[in-house]
TORKOL-4160 file (C-alpha; in steps of 0.2 Angstrom, whole numbers, padded with zeros to 4 digits, m for minus):
114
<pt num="1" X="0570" Y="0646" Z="0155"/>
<pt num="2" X="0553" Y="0637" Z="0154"/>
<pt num="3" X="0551" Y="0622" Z="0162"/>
<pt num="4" X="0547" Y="0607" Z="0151"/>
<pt num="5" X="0529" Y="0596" Z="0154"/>
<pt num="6" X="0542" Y="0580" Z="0161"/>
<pt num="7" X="0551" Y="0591" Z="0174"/>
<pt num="8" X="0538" Y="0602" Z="0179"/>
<pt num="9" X="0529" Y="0585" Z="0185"/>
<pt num="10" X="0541" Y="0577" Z="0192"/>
<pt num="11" X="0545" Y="0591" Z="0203"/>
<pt num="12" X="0526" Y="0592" Z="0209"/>
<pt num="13" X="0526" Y="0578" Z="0226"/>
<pt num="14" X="0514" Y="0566" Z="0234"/>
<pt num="15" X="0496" Y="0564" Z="0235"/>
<pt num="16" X="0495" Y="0578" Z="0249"/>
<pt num="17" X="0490" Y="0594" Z="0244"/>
<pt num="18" X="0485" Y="0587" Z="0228"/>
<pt num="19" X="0482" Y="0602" Z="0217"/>
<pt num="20" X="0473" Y="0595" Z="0200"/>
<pt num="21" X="0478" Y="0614" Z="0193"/>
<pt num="22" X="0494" Y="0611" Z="0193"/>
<pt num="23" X="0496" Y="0595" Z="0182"/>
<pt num="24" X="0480" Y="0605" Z="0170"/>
<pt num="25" X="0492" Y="0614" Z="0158"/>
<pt num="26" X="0504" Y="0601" Z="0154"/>
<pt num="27" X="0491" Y="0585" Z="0152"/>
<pt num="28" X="0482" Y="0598" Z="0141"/>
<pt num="29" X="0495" Y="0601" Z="0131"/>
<pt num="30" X="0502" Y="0584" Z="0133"/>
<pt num="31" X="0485" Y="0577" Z="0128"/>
<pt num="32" X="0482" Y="0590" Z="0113"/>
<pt num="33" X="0499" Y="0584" Z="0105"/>
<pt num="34" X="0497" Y="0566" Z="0106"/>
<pt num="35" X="0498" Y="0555" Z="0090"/>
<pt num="36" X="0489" Y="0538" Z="0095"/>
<pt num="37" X="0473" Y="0548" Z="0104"/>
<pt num="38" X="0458" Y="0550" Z="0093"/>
<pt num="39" X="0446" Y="0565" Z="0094"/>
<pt num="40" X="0433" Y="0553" Z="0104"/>
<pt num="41" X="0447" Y="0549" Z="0112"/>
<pt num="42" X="0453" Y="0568" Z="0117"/>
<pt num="43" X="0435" Y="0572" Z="0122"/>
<pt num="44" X="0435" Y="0558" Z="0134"/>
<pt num="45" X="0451" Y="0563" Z="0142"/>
<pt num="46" X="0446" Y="0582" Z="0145"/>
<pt num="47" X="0428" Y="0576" Z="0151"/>
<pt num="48" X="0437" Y="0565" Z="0166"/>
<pt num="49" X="0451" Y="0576" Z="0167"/>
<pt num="50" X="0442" Y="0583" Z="0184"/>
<pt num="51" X="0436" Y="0567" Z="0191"/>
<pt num="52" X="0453" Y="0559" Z="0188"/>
<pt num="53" X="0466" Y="0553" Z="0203"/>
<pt num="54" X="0483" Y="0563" Z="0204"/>
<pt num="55" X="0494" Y="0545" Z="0199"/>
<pt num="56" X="0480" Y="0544" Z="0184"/>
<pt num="57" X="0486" Y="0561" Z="0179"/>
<pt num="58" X="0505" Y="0557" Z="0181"/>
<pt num="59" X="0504" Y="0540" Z="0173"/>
<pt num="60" X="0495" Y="0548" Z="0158"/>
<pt num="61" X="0507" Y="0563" Z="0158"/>
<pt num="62" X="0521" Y="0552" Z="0156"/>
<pt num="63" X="0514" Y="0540" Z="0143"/>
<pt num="64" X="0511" Y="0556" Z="0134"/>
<pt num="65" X="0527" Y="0561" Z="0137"/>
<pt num="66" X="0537" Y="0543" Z="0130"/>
<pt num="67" X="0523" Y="0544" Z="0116"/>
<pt num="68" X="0531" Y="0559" Z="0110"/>
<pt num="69" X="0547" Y="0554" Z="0113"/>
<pt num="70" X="0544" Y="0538" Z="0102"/>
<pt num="71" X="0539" Y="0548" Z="0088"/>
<pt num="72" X="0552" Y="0559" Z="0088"/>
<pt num="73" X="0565" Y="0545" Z="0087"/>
<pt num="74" X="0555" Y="0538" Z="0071"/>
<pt num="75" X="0555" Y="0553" Z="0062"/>
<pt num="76" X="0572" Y="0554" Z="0066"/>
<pt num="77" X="0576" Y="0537" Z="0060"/>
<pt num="78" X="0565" Y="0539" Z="0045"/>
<pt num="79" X="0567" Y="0555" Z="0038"/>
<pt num="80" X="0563" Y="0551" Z="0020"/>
<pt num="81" X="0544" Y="0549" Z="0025"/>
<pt num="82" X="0545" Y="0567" Z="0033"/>
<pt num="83" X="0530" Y="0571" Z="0023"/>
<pt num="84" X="0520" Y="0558" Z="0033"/>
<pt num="85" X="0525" Y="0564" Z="0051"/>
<pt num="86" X="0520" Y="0580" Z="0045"/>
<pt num="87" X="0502" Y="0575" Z="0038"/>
<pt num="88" X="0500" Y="0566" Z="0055"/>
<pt num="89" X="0505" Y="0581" Z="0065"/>
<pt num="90" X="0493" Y="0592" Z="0056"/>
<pt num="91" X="0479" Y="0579" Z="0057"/>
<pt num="92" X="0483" Y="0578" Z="0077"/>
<pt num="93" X="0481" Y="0596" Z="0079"/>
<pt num="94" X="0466" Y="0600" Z="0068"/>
<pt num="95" X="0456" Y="0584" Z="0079"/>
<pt num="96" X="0463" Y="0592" Z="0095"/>
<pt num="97" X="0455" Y="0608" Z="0090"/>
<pt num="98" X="0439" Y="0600" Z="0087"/>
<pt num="99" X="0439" Y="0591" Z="0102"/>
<pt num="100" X="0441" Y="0606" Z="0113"/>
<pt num="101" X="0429" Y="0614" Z="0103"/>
<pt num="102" X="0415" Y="0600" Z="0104"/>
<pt num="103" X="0421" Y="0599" Z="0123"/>
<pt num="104" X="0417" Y="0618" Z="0126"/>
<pt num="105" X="0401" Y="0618" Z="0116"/>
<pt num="106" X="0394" Y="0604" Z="0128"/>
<pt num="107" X="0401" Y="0613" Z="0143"/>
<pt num="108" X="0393" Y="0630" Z="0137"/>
<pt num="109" X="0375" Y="0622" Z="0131"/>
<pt num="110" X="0374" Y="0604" Z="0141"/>
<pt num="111" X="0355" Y="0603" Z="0133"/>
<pt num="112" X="0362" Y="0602" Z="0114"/>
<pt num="113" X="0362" Y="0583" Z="0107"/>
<pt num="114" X="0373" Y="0581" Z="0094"/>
């Protein structure tokens, strides 16, 4: 059974032996599904990902997480405007896919100015 993003970070200890590969994967994925990050936003987030401390990472994992958590309850509670969480989810994933994109065309070609 896979391991959801919330318990595999909660099963990951203290500062020692901090290993910033293992929180990459979930706050990637975490990051690429949130609702309330822009794409500015995204690109910010993936830039500092590796200058970031291991209690920045948690605390953003689990905002993340409650983000989504949030937003689930709502379109639970609000299913007539499904339409609307639907739009929203699209638009989030198409500004994710461009933000990984602009991220990887910087890393790839530093000189290029947009």
């Amino acid at each position: 059974m896979k391991k959801s993003n919330e318990q595999k970070v909660s099963n990951q200890k203290s500062n020692q032996g901090f290993d910033r590969e293992f929180y990459r994967e979930p706050f990637m994925d975490l990051l690429g599904k949130s609702i309330s990050s822009n794409e500015a936003e995204k690109s910010e987030f993936i830039e500092s990902f590796a200058h970031l401390e291991q209690a920045r990472i948690v605390e953003l994992i689990n905002l993340f997480i409650e983000e989504q958590k949030k937003f689930a309850a709502l379109r639970d509670k609000h299913r007539h405007v499904g339409f609307f969480f639907d739009w929203l989810k699209t638009k989030t994933k198409k500004e994710w896919e461009e933000a990984t994109r602009h991220y990887l065309e910087q890393k790839n070609n530093p000189s290029k100015i947009n």
